[in-house]
C-alpha positions in Angstrom: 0.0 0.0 0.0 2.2 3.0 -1.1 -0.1 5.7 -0.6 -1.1 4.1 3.2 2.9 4.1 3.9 2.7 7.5 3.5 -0.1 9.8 2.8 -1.5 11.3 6.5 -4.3 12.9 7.5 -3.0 16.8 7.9 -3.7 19.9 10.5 -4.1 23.5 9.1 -4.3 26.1 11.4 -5.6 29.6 10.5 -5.2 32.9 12.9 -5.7 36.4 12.4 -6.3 39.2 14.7 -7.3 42.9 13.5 -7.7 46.4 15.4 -8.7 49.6 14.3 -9.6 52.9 15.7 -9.4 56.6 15.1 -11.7 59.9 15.2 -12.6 62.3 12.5 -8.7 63.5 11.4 -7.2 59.9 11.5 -8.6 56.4 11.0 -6.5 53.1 11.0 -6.8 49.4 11.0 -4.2 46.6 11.4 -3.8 43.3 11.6 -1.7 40.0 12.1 -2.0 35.8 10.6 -0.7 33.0 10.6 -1.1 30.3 8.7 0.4 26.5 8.9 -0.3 23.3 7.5 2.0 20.2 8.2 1.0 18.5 4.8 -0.1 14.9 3.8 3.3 13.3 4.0 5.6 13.3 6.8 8.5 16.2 6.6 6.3 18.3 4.4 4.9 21.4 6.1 3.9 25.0 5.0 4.2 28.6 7.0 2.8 32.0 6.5 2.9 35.0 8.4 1.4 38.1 7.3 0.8 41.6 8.3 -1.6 44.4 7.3 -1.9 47.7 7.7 -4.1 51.0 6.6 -3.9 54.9 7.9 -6.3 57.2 6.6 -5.5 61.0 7.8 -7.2 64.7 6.9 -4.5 66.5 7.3 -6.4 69.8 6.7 -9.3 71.3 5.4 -7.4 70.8 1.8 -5.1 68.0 2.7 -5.4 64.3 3.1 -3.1 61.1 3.0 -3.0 57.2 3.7 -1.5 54.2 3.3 -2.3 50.2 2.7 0.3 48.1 3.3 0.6 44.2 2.9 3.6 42.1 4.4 3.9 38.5 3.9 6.3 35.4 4.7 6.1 32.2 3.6 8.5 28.6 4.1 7.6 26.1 2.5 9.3 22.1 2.8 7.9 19.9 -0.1 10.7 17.2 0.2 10.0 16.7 -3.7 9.0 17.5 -6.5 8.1 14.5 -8.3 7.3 11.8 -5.0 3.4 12.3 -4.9 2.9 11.5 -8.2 5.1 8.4 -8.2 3.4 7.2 -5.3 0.5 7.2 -7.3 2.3 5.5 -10.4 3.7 2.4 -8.2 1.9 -0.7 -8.7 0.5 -2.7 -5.2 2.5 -6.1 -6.3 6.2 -4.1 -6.4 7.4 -4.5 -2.9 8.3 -1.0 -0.8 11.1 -3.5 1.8 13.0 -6.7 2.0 12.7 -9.3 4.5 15.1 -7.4 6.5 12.8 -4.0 6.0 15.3 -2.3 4.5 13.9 0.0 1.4 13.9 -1.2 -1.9 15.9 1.7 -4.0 14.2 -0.1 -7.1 11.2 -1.8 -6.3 10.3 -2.6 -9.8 14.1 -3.6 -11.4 13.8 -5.1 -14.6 10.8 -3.9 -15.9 11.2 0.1 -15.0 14.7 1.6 -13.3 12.8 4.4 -11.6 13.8 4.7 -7.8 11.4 3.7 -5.0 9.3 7.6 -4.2 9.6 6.2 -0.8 13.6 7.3 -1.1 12.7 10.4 -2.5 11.0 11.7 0.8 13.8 10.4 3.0 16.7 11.9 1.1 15.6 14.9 -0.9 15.1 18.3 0.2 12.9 21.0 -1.4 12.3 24.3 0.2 10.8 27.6 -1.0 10.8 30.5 1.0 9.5 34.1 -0.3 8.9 37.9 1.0 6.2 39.9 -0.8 5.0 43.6 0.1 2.1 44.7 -1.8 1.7 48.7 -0.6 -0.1 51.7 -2.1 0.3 55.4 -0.5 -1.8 58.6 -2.1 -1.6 62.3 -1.2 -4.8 64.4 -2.1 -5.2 68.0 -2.4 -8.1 70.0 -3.4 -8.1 73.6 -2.5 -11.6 74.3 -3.7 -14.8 71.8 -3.9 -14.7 71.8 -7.6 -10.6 71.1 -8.2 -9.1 68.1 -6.7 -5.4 66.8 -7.1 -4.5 63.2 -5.9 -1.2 61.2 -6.7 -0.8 57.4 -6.1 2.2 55.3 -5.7 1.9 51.5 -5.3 5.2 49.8 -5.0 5.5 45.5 -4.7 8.5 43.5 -4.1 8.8 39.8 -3.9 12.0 38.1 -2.9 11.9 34.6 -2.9 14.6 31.8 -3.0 14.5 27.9 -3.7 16.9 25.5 -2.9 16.4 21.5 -3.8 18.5 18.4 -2.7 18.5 15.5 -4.8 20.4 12.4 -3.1 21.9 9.6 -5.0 20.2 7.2 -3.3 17.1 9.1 -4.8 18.4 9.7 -8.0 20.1 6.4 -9.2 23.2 8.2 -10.2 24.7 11.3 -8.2 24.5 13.8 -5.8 22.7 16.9 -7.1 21.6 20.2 -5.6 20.7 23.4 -6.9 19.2 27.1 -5.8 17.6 29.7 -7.1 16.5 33.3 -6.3 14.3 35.9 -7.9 14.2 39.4 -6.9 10.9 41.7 -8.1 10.4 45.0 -8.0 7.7 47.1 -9.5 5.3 50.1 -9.2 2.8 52.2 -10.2 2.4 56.0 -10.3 -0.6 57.7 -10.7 -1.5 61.2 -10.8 -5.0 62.6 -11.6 -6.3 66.1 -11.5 -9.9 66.3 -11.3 -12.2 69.2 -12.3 -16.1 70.1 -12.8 -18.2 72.4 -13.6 -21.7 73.1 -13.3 -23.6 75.5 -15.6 -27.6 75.6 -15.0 -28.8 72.3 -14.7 -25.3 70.9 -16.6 -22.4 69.5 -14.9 -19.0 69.2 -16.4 -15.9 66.6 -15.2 -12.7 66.9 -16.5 -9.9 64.2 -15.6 -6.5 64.9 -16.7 -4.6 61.6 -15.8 -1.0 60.7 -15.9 -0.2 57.0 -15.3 3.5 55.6 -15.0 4.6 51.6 -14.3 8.1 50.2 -13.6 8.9 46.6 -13.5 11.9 45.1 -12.5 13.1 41.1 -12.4 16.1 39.9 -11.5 16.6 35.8 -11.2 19.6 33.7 -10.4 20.3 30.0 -10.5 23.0 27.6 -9.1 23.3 23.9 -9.9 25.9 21.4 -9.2 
C-alpha cells in the first residue's frame, strides 16, 4: 500500500487578529496571521505570516493622505518535486522493503529503473521561502470643492529563494543540488487632477490623468 505508507491525514491552522480605531482627522486598522499546514506526507509542512496595515488622515481642510500596506512570509518544505505522483504510479504487487525492512531503491528492477518515491521523501530536500510587500500610498489636495489633485504610488516587491537536494540514493546516479533566487520589483504611479463644472442644470468633469509603471526582475540559478 504506497499511498497508506505515506499519505497522512494533515492539520491546518488559521489565525488572524485585527484592530482599528481613530476619530474624524485619522482612522486606521491593522492586523496580524498565521497560517500553517504540516502537509499529507511526513516532513512536508507549509508557514505563513502576514501583516496588514491601513492609515487614513485629513491633514487639513485641503489635505489628506493614507497608506495600505501588505507584508507576507512564507517557508515552504515539499521534500520533492516528483514523489506524490510516483506514489500514485507504483503498482500494489512491487514491494516497498525486504525481508530485513530495509527500502527497496528499485522496487520494480527489470521492468522500469525508476527509484522507489519512498527514497525520495527520505533523502531529498525542497524548500521555498519568499517575501512579498504589496503597498499603495496617495496624497490628495483639493483647494476648492470643484478642483481636486491626488497622486498614487503603489510599490510591490517579492523576494523569494528555492533550494532542492537531490540524493543519489534518490536519484540512481549522483548527488545533485541546486538554488535559485528571484528578486521583483515594480510600481505604479498615478496622478489625476480632477475638475467640474456646473452650468444651470449641466455638470462638467474633467480628468487629466498621468499613469507611470516600472517593472523590475532579476533571477539567479546555481546547480551542481
Amino acid at each position: 500500500d504506497w499511498l497508506g505508507e505515506q499519505l497522512k491525514s494533515s492539520i491546518q491552522t488559521n489565525h488572524f487578529i485585527s484592530g482599528s480605531g481613530g476619530n474624524d482627522k485619522l482612522n486606521f486598522t491593522i492586523g496580524a496571521g498565521y497560517q500553517g499546514d504540516n502537509g499529507n506526507i511526513e516532513g512536508q509542512s507549509y508557514k505563513k505570516y502576514n501583516f496588514k496595515g491601513n492609515v487614513n488622515a485629513n491633514i487639513s481642510d485641503k489635505w489628506s493622505m493614507g497608506t495600505n500596506i501588505n507584508l507576507a512570509y512564507s517557508d515552504r518544505e515539499m521534500r520533492s518535486r516528483t514523489a506524490m505522483r510516483q506514489l500514485f504510479r507504483m503498482p500494489p504487487y512491487a514491494p516497498a522493503f525486504d525481508e530485513n525492512g530495509e527500502l527497496i531503491r528499485q522496487p520494480m528492477l527489470g521492468i522500469s529503473g525508476n527509484v522507489s518515491p519512498l527514497a525520495e521523501l527520505k533523502y531529498n530536500k525542497f524548500n521555498t521561502q519568499q517575501y512579498y510587500l504589496i503597498s499603495n500610498f496617495h496624497l490628495q489636495f483639493q483647494p476648492i470643492r470643484a478642483i481636486s489633485l491626488r497622486s498614487t504610488f503603489s510599490p510591490n516587491m517579492r523576494f523569494q529563494r528555492s533550494g532542492e537536494y537531490m540524493d543519489r540514493l534518490a536519484t540512481g546516479s549522483t548527488n545533485r543540488g541546486n538554488m535559485s533566487t528571484t528578486q521583483d520589483f515594480s510600481y505604479i504611479w498615478d496622478n489625476q487632477l480632477h475638475v467640474d463644472k456646473e452650468v444651470g442644470e449641466h455638470r462638467f468633469d474633467y480628468d487629466f490623468i498621468h499613469s507611470m509603471l516600472y517593472d523590475r526582475n532579476e533571477y539567479l540559478y546555481g546547480y551542481s
